[in-house]
C-alpha positions, 0 to 999 in steps of 0.5 A, a space after each residue: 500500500 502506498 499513501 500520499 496523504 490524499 490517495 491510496 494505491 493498493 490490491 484490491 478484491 474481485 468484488 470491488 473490481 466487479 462493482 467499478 463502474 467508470 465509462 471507459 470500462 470494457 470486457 478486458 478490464 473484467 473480474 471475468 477476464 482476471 478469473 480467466 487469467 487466473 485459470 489459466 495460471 497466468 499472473 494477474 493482479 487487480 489495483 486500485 487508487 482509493 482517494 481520502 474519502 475511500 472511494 476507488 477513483 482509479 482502477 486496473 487489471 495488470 497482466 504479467 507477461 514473461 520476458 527474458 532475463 527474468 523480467 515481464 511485460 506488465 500489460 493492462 489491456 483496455 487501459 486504466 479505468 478511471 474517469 478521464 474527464 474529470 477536473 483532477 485527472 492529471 492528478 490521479 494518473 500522474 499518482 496512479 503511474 508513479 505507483 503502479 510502475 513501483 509495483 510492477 518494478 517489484 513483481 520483476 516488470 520492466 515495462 507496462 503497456 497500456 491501451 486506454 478505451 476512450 476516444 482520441 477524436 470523434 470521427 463519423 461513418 467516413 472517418 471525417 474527424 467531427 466536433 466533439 469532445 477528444 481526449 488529445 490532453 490525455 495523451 499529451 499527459 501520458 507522454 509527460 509521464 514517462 509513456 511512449 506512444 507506439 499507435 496501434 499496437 497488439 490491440 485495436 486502435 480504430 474500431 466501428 461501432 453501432 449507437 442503439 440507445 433509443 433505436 428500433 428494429 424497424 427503425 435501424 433497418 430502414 437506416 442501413 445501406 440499401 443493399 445491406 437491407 435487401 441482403 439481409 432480407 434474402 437471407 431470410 426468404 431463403 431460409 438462412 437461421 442463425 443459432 448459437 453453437 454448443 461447446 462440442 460444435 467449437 471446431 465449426 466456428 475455428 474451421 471457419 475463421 481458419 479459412 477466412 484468416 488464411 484469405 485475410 492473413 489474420 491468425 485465428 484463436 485457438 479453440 481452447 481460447 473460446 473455451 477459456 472465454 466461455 468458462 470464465 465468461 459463462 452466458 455473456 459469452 456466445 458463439 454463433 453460426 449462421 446456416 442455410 437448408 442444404 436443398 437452397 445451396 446450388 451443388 457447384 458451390 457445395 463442392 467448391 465449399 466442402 473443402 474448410 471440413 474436408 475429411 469429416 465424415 457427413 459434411 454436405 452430403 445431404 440431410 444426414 443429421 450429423 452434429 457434434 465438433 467433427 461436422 459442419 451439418 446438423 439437421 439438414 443446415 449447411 454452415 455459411 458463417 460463425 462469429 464470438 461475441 461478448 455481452 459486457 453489459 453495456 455493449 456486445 462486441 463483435 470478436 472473431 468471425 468468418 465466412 465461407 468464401 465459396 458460400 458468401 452468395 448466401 448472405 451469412 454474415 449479413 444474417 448474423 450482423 442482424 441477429 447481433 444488433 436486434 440482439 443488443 437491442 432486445 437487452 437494451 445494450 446502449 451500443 453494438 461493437 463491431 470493434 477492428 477496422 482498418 478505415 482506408 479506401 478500398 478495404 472491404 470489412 470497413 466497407 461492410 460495416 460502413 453499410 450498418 451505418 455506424 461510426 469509427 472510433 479512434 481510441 488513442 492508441 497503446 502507451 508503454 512505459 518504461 520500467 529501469 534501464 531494461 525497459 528504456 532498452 527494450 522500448 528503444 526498438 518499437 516504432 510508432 505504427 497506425 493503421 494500415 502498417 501491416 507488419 
């Protein structure tokens, strides 16, 4: 525990973390997302900055990553929870920093990297910068305080998201992109249904997002990862696949597709029933699609996802993006997060979601600060990087 008079830094309980509530907040910076780490005998810590009154102003979830020589990577996914508008913010963060990089110094970190959830400029479904409240102050603080500014590095910088509040079914629909709308229209007549997949059916939805990373050149999780996230997670957790009555596939395109579960017996042969992880087919459906979302309470987040190349006539992904944003309406979710993008000309996945008739986000980006020497060191070599920089 360390006290300036005014504020306090120290580890605080689960049920504390849990109860925070700062508007900066998301799945990453979770008492679940601890509980995962933790299962899967990973170092994690949970810390806080109470002020005089005891009130927790500041907030973390500090994962430690395991370097060389000993030393760790003290990563705080999602950034510090706190609230970043209030008067005396400069404050707290510049104690906050000063504590935390004493206490990671003791758990044999050298650097902590930081990914703050809050908007660096509004911009609009263009990527036009709007009027609006930024938070360019804060990132002149943090590079005052010792931080280094790397951009867009290890998690998402620009994302795309949905407002729903005061929004309708009926109403959002009428306000997508035409042919998103017509698309998500012929899903429906031609009889596509999107359900959610049980644990043993996870090897559809990595089956999928293998051949869509493979296309895309993304690395797809592992499906011991969306169990780990389910186990922790429980119902806030759902992975979901998106089907179409094999008499609607035209032959030609089930050959062309039957090679993403190639050598599992009963895929696409017909009304056969099959179920479980080994098949893709379960009571006559063919799978077009599969996505993970989590349900944080105040969004649901679009995270992993893909698509059968040779079955995308069939409108899949258009059927769960639907399923999801009626979805988050229905638990009167205050926004639908379709989270990664790449705002730049000519990019396909930021022109699919342009469609939904969002806007982009741009968060302000990961910060490392250095811890002793080795950190200076290590930090010397990483270069600022922005979207587009694929490396």
């Amino acid at each position: 525990m360390w006290y300036n008079g005014i504020m306090v830094f120290e580890e605080i309980r689960e049920e504390e973390f849990a109860g925070l509530e700062f508007a900066c907040g998301s799945f990453l910076q979770s008492v679940e997302m601890y509980r995962r780490y933790r299962d899967l005998g990973r170092e994690a810590y949970l810390v806080g900055v109470r002020d005089d009154d005891g009130k927790i102003v500041a907030a973390g979830l500090i994962l430690a990553r395991k370097w060389r020589f000993g030393k760790k990577i003290m990563r705080v996914s999602g950034g510090w929870l706190m609230d970043y508008d209030r008067g005396d913010m400069a404050e707290i963060l510049r104690f906050l920093t000063s504590q935390a990089k004493e206490f990671c110094r003791r758990k044999g970190g050298m650097v902590i990297e930081i990914s703050p959830n809050i908007v660096s400029q509004p911009r609009d479904n263009e990527n036009k910068v709007v009027e609006g409240a930024d938070h360019l102050g804060v990132k002149r603080e943090l590079v005052r305080l010792g931080y280094k500014y790397l951009g867009e590095y290890e998690q998402a910088k620009w994302t795309y998201v949905l407002e729903l509040t005061g929004k309708t079914p009926e109403g959002l629909l009428m306000e997508l992109r035409t042919t998103h709308r017509q698309l998500i229209h012929k899903a429906e007549r031609e009889g596509v249904r999107v359900r959610e997949l049980g644990e043993d059916e996870l090897g559809i939805l990595k089956r999928i997002t293998a051949e869509s990373g493979e296309r895309h050149g993304f690395q797809e999780p592992e499906v011991e990862y969306y169990r780990s996230m389910k186990k922790a997670f429980g119902k806030k957790v759902k992975f979901v696949v998106a089907e179409i009555p094999a008499s609607a596939v035209r032959e030609e395109d089930l050959e062309g597709a039957s090679g993403v579960f190639e050598g599992d017996s009963g895929v696409f042969e017909g009304d056969s029933g099959v179920s479980g992880e080994s098949s893709g087919v379960r009571e006559g459906y063919i799978p077009l699609a599969a996505s993970m979302f989590v349900d944080d309470g105040r969004e649901i987040v679009y995270l992993y996802s893909g698509t059968i190349r040779k079955l995308q006539r069939y409108n899949g992904a258009y059927a769960i993006q639907w399923w999801a944003i009626t979805r988050a309406l229905e638990e009167g979710r205050g926004r639908y997060n379709m989270y990664g993008v790449r705002p730049v000309a000519g990019n396909g996945v930021y022109r699919f979601k342009q469609g939904f008739r969002g806007r982009v986000e741009e968060l302000l980006g990961t910060f490392a600060l250095p811890v002793g020497w080795l950190g200076r060191l290590y930090l010397a070599r990483l270069k600022e990087r922005e979207f587009g920089e694929i490396q």
